[in-house]
C-alpha positions as CSV (number, residue, x, y, z in Angstrom):
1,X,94.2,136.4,121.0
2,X,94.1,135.5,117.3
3,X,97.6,133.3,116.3
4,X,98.2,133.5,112.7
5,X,101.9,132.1,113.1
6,X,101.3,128.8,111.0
7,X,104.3,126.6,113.3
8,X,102.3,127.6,116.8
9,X,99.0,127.2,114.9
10,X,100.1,123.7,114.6
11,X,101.2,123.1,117.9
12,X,98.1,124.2,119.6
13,X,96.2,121.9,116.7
14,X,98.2,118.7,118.1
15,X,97.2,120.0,121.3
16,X,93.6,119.6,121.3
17,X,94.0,116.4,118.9
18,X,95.8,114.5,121.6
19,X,92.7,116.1,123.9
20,X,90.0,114.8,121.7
21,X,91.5,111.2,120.8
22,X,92.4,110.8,124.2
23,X,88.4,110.8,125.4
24,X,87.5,109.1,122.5
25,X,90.2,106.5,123.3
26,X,88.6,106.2,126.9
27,X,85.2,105.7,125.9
28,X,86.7,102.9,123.5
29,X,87.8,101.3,126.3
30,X,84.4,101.0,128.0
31,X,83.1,98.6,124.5
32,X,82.9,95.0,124.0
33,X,85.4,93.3,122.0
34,X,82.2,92.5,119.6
35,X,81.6,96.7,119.4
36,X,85.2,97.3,118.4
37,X,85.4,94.5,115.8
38,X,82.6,96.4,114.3
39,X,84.1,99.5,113.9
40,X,86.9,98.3,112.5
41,X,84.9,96.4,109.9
42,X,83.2,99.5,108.8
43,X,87.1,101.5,108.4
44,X,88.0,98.2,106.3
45,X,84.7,98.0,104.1
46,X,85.1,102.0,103.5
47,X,88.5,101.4,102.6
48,X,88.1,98.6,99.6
49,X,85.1,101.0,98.6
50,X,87.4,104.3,98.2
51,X,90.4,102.0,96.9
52,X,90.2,103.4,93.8
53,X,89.3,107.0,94.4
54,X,92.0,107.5,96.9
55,X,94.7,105.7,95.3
56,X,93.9,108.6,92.8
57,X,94.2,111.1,94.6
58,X,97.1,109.9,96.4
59,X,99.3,109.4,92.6
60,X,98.2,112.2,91.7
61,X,99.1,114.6,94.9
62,X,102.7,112.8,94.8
63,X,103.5,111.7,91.7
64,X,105.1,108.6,93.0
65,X,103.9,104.7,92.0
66,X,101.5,103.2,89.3
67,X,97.9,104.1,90.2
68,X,96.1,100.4,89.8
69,X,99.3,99.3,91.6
70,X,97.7,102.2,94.5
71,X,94.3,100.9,94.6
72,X,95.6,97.0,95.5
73,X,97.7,98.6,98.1
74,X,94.4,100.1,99.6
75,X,92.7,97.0,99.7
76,X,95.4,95.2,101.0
77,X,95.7,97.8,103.5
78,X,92.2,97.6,104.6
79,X,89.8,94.2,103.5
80,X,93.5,92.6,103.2
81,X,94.6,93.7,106.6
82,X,91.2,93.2,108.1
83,X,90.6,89.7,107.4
84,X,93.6,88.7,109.0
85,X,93.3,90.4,112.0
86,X,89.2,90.3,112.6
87,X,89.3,87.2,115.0
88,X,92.0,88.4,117.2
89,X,91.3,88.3,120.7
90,X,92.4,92.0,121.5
91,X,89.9,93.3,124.6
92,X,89.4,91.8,127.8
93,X,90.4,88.6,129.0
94,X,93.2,87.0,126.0
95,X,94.3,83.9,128.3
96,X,93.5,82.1,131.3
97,X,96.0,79.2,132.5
98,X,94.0,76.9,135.0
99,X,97.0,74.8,135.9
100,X,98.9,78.5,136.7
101,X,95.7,80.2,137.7
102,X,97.4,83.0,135.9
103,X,95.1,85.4,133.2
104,X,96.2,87.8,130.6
105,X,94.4,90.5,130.1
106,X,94.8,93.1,127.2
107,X,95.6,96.7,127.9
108,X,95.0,99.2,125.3
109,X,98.3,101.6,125.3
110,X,96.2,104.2,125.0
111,X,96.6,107.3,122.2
112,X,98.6,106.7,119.7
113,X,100.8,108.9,117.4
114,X,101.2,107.3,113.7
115,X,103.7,108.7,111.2
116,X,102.6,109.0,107.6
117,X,105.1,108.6,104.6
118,X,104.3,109.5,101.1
119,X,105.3,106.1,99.6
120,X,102.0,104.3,100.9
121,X,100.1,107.1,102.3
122,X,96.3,106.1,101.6
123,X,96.9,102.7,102.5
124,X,99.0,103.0,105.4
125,X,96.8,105.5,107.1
126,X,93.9,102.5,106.6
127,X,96.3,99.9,107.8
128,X,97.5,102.1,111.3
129,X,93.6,102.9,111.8
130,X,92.6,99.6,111.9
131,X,95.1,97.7,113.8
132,X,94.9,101.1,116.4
133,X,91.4,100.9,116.9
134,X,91.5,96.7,117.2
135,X,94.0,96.9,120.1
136,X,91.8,99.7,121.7
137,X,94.0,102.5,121.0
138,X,93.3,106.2,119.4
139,X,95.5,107.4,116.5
140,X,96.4,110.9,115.5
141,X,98.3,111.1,112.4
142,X,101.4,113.0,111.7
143,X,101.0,113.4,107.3
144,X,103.9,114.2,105.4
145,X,103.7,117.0,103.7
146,X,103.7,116.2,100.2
147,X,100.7,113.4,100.7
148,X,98.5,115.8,103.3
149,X,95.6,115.5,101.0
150,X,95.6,112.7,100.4
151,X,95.9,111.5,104.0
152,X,93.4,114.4,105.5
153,X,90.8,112.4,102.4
154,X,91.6,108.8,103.9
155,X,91.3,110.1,107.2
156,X,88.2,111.7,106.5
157,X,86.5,108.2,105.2
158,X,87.8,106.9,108.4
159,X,85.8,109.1,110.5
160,X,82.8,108.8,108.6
161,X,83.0,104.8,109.2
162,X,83.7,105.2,112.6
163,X,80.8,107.0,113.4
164,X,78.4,105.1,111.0
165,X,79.3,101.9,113.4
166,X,78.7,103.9,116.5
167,X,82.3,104.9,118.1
168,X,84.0,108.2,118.5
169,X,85.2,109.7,115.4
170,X,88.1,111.3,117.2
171,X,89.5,108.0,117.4
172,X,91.2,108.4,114.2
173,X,92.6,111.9,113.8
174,X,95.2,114.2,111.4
175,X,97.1,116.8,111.8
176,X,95.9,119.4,109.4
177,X,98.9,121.5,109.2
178,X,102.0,119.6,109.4
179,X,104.9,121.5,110.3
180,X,108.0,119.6,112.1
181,X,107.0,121.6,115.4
182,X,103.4,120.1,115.6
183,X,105.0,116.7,114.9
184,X,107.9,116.9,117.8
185,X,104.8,118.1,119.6
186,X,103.0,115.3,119.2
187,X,105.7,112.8,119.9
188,X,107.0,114.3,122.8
189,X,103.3,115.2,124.3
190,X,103.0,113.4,127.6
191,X,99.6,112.0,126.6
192,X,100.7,110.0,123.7
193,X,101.9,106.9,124.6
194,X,103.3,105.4,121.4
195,X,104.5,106.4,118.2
196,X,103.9,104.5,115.3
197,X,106.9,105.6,112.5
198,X,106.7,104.8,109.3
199,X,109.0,106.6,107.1
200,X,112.6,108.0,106.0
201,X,115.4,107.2,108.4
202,X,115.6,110.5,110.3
203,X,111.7,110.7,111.2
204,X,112.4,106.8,112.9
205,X,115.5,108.4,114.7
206,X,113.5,111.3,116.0
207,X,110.9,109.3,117.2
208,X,113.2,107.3,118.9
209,X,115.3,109.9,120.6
210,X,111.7,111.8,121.8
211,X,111.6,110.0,124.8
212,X,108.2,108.3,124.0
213,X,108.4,104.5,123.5
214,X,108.4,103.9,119.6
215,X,107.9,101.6,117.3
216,X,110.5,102.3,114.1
217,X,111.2,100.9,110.9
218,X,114.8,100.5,109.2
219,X,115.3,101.2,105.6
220,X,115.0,97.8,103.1
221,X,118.3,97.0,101.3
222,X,116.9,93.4,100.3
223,X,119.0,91.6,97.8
224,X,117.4,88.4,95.9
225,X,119.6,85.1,95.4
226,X,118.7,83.1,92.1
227,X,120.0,80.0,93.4
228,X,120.9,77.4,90.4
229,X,117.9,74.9,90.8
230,X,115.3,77.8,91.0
231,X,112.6,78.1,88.1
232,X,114.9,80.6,86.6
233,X,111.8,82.3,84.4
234,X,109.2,82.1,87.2
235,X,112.0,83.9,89.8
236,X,112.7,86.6,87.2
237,X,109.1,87.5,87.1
238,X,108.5,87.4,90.7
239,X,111.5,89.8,90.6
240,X,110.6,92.0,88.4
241,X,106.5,92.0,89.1
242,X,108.0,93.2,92.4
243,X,110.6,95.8,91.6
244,X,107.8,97.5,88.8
245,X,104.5,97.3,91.6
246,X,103.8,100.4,92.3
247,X,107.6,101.3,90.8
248,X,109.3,99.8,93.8
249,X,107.9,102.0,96.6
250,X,107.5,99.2,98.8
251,X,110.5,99.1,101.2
252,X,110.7,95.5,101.1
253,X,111.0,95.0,96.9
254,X,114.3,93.6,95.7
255,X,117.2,96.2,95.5
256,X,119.9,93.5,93.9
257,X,120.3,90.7,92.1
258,X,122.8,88.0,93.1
259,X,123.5,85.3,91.5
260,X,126.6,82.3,90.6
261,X,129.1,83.8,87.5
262,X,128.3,80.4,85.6
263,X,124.3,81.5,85.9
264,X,125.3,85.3,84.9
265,X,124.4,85.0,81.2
266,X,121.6,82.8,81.7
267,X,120.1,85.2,84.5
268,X,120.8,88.4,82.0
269,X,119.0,86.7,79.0
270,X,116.0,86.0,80.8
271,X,116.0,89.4,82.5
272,X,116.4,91.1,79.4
273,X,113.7,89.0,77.6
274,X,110.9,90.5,80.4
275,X,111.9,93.8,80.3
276,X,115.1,94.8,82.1
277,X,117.7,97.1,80.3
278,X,121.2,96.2,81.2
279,X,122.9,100.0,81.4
280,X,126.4,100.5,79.8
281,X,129.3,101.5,82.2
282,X,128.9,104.9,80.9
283,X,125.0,104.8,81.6
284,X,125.8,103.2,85.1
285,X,127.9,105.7,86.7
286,X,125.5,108.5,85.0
287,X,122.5,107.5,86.6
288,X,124.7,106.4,89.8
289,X,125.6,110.1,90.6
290,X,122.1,111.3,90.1
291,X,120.4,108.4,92.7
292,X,122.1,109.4,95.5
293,X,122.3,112.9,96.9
294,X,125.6,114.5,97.9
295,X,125.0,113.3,101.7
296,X,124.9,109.6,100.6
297,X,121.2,109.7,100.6
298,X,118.4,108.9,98.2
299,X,117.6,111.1,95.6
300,X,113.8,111.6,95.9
301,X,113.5,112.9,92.4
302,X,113.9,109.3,91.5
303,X,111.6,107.6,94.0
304,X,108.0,106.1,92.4
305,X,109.2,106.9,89.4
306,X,109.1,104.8,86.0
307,X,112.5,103.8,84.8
308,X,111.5,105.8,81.6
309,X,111.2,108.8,83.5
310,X,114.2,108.1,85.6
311,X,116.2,108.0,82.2
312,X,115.0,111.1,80.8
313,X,115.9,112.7,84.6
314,X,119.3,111.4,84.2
315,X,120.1,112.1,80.8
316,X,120.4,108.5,79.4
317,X,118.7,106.6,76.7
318,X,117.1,103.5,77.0
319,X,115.1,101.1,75.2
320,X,111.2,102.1,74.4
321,X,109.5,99.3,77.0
322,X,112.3,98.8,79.0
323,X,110.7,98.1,82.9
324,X,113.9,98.2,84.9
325,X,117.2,99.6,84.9
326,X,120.0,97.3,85.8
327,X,123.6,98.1,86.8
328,X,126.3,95.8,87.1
329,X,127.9,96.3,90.4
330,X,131.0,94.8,92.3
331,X,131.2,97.2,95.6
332,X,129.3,97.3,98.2
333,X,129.4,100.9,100.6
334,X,130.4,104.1,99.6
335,X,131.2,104.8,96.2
336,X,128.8,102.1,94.8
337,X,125.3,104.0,94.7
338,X,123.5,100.6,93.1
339,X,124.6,99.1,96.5
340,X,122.0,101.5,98.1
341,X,118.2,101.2,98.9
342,X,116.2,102.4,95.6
343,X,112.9,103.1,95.6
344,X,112.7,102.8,92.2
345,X,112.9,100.2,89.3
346,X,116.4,100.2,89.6
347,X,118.4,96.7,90.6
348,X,122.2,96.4,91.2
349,X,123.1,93.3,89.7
350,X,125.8,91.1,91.6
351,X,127.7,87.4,90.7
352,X,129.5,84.9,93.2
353,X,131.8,82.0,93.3
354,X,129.3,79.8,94.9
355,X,126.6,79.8,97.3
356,X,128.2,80.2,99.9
357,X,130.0,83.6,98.8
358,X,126.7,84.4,97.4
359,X,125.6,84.2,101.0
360,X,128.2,86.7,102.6
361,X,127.9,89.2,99.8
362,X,123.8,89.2,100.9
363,X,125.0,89.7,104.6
364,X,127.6,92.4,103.6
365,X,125.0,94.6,101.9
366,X,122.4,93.8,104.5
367,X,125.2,95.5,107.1
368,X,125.9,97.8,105.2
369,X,122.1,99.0,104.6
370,X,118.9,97.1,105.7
371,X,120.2,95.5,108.1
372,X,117.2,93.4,109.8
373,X,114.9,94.2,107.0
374,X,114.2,91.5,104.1
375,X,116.2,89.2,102.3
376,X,115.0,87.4,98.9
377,X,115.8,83.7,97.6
378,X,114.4,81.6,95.1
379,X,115.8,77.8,95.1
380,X,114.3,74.1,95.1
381,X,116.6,73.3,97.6
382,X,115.5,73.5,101.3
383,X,119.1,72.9,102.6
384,X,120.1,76.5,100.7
385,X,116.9,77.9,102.8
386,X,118.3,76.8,105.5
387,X,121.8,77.5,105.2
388,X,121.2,81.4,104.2
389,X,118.1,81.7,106.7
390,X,120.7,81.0,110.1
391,X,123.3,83.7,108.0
392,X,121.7,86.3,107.2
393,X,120.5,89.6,109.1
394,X,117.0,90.0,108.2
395,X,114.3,89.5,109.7
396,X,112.1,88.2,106.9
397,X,113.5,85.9,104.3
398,X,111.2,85.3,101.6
399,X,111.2,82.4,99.6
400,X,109.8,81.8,96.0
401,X,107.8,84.6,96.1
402,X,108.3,88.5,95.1
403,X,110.0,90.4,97.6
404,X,107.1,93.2,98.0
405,X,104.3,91.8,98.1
406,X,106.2,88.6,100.5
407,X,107.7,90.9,103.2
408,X,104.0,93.0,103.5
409,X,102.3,89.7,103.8
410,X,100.3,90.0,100.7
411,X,101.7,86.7,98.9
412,X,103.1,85.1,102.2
413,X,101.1,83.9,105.4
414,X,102.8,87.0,107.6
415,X,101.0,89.4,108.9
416,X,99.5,91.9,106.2
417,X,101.4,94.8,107.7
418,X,102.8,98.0,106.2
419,X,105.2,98.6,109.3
420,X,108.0,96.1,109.0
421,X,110.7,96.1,112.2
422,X,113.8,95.1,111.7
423,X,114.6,94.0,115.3
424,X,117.4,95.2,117.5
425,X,120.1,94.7,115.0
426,X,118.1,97.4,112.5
427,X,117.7,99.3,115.6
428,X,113.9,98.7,115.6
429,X,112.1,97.6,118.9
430,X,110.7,94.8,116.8
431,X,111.3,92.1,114.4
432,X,107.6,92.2,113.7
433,X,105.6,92.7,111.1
434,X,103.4,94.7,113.1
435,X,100.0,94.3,113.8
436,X,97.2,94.8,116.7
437,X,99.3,92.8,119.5
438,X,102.0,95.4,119.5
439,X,99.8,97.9,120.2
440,X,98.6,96.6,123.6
441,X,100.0,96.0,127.0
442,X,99.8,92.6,128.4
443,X,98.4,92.5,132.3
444,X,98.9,89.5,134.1
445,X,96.9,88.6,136.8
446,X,99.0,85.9,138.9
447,X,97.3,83.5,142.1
448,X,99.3,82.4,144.6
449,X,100.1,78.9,144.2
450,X,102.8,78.3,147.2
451,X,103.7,79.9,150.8
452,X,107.0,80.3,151.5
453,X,107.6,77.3,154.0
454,X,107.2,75.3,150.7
455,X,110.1,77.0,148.6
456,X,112.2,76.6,151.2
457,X,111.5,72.9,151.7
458,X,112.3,72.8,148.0
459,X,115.7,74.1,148.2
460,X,118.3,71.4,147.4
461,X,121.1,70.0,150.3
462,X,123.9,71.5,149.3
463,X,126.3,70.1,152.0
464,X,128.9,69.4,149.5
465,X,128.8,73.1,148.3
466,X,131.1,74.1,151.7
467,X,132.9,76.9,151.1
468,X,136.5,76.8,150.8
469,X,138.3,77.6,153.2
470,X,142.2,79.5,151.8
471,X,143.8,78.4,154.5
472,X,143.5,74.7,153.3
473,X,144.5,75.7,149.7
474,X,148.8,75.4,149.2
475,X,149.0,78.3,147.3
476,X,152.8,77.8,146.6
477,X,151.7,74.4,145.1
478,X,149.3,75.9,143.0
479,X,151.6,78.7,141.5
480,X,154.1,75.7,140.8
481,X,151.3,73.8,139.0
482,X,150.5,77.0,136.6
483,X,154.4,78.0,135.9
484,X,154.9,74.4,135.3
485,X,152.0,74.4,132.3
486,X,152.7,77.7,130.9
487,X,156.5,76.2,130.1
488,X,155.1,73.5,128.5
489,X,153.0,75.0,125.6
């Protein structure tokens, strides 16, 4: 029988995916941890040599982000990723405590289903390959829609390396018709054993409600602290060389600026002098209706976007060479749009009383979005990196460095990782920035080291632990005692 119905087409495409990656993912786990390192050498080394011909494609079939600012993000997403990840011990044997006698072993989790946003779709598609195929694992991609070809290109280059160092090219896989029935399909399949989500808010809560363990990601909300001994120029740039990379795409770019109200002319000055445009109160609640959709969410007309283009969208003027739109905001929820992630050059702009006011506003918009994501601060002082990193709710807190490029681990020593978990508070099963050892089960292998004639000769005398017996116990005395203290407070 011929189908021709495109949403059971795809479903019966997952099918034979999940088939095909799940004997390629097999024979994987038959090679040496030397074979596996060199296949995902050859994905890395095809990667930084389609960098620029994919981040192309990619700007191009969305629209979103700066193109040169694409091509880094491939190479971070491959060579980057890859030379941080190349000596991990990830098959076999990982451990082996004489002392103990007890061994780890590493257990690939087996195929692997990896969700694809449009954001950072050549890159992330690099980035899941690689650290999928180092823990042993298969991966069959679920594109999104508006980045499919794109995605079906990087996954084709994928292949092609695979093969060219000897594995299975159905260890990397895409679905070629993505419909929202092939990709329940594939997360609910019983062969998959892990999803991999990276994208909006409702594709990491359907992931998690499928009933296949999943790994998630929360939406970034970060705000940035200038804290009064910073190198006020040299955080403005970071700022700013964050917010514009690929036009703020990146989750974990800055989304607000917070600073003390006897720094708030000196901050604006410097802002303005590299590029940010201050917007009136009648430009700010323009734009602020047209950010956010009428359900509170972001407006994707705005996402990737320049703030030149964002303007014109909205209906404002601005500067000629102006690099950021800024908003001066004093709410934080509902009714305050600039209080909202922005995937955009866009940057609420927020003053406080002192630090330590400064501090709870960072935790109240962290609460009220991003919650376990990334917070920013840029200070001399180490006691003010302490003090905010105990407060607030995030999982990364990046210091003295641009929010973006710090929370993927391109300008900080974290893992390079384009899958950032915001732990349970986020409602993410990890705090992570993940990376190969979250993609592979741990087996412990445990000797006997006592009989149990010795554990009971180790339990302690405990003659003095007699139960007591009520009868001994005056109770009238007792309730006496109680009524007696309760008069007396």
């Amino acid at each position: 029988m011929q189908l021709y119905d495109k949403d059971l087409l795809s479903v019966q495409e997952v099918r034979e995916l999940v088939e095909k990656a799940k004997a390629a993912q097999k024979e994987l786990s038959q090679k040496s941890q030397r074979e596996v390192d060199a296949i995902v050498r050859s994905i890395a080394e095809a990667g930084g040599r389609n960098a620029r011909r994919l981040a192309k494609l990619a700007h191009e079939e969305t629209g979103f982000g700066v193109e040169a600012d694409k091509v880094i993000k491939n190479v971070f997403g491959s060579l980057g990723v890859y030379e941080q990840i190349k000596d991990m011990k990830t098959i076999g044997e990982l451990d082996y405590d004489e002392e103990k006698r007890l061994r780890t072993l590493a257990v690939p989790v087996g195929v692997i289903a990896g969700l694809i946003p449009s954001t950072n779709p050549t890159s992330t598609a690099f980035y899941k390959s690689e650290i999928s195929v180092k823990a042993g694992n298969a991966i069959i991609f679920s594109p999104h829609p508006n980045a499919r070809n794109c995605i079906l290109e990087t996954v084709k280059v994928i292949r092609q390396a695979i093969a060219e160092a000897g594995g299975n090219e159905d260890l990397v896989s895409c679905i070629t018709l993505p419909t929202i029935q092939a990709t329940d399909n594939l997360m609910r399949h019983p062969d998959v054993a892990l999803i991999l989500a990276t994208g909006g808010s409702a594709m990491v809560r359907a992931a998690y409600s499928s009933g296949t363990p999943a790994i998630g990601v929360g939406p970034g909300n970060g705000p940035a602290y200038i804290e009064k001994t910073a190198d006020l120029p040299l955080a403005v740039k970071r700022i700013m060389d964050s917010k514009t990379f690929d036009n703020g795409t990146i989750c974990a770019s800055e989304q607000s600026v917070v600073c003390e109200k006897d720094m708030e002319e000196a901050v604006r000055r410097e802002m303005e002098k590299q590029g940010a445009y201050f917007l009136t109160s009648e430009q700010s609640a323009k734009l602020g209706k047209f950010i956010l959709r009428a359900n509170g969410t972001m407006n994707p007309a705005i996402v990737g976007k320049s703030a030149a283009v964002i303007a014109e969208l909205a209906d404002i003027e601005i500067p000629k060479g102006a690099r950021v739109l800024v908003a001066k905001e004093t709410g934080i929820g509902r009714g305050h749009p600039y209080s909202n992630e922005k995937l955009a050059p866009i940057l609420a702009f927020y003053t406080a009383n002192d630090f330590m006011e400064a501090c709870d506003l960072s935790c109240e918009i962290l609460h009220y979005e991003g919650a376990g994501h990334t917070f920013i601060i840029h200070t001399r002082n180490p006691e003010i990196v302490k003090y905010f990193a105990k407060r607030v709710p995030a999982s990364r807190v990046i210091v003295n460095s641009p929010g973006a490029l710090g929370g993927i681990g391109a300008s900080t020593g974290m893992i390079p990782s384009l899958t950032l978990g915001c732990g349970a508070i986020g409602g993410s099963a990890t705090s992570d920035n993940v990376g190969p050892m979250n993609l592979l089960n741990r087996r412990c292998v445990a000797e006997g080291l006592k009989e149990l004639d010795e554990i009971k000769k180790e339990i302690p005398d405990c003659g003095s632990c007699r139960p007591m017996n009520v009868k001994d116990v005056d109770l009238d005395a007792v309730v006496e005692e109680i009524v007696k203290r309760l008069r007396s407070i």
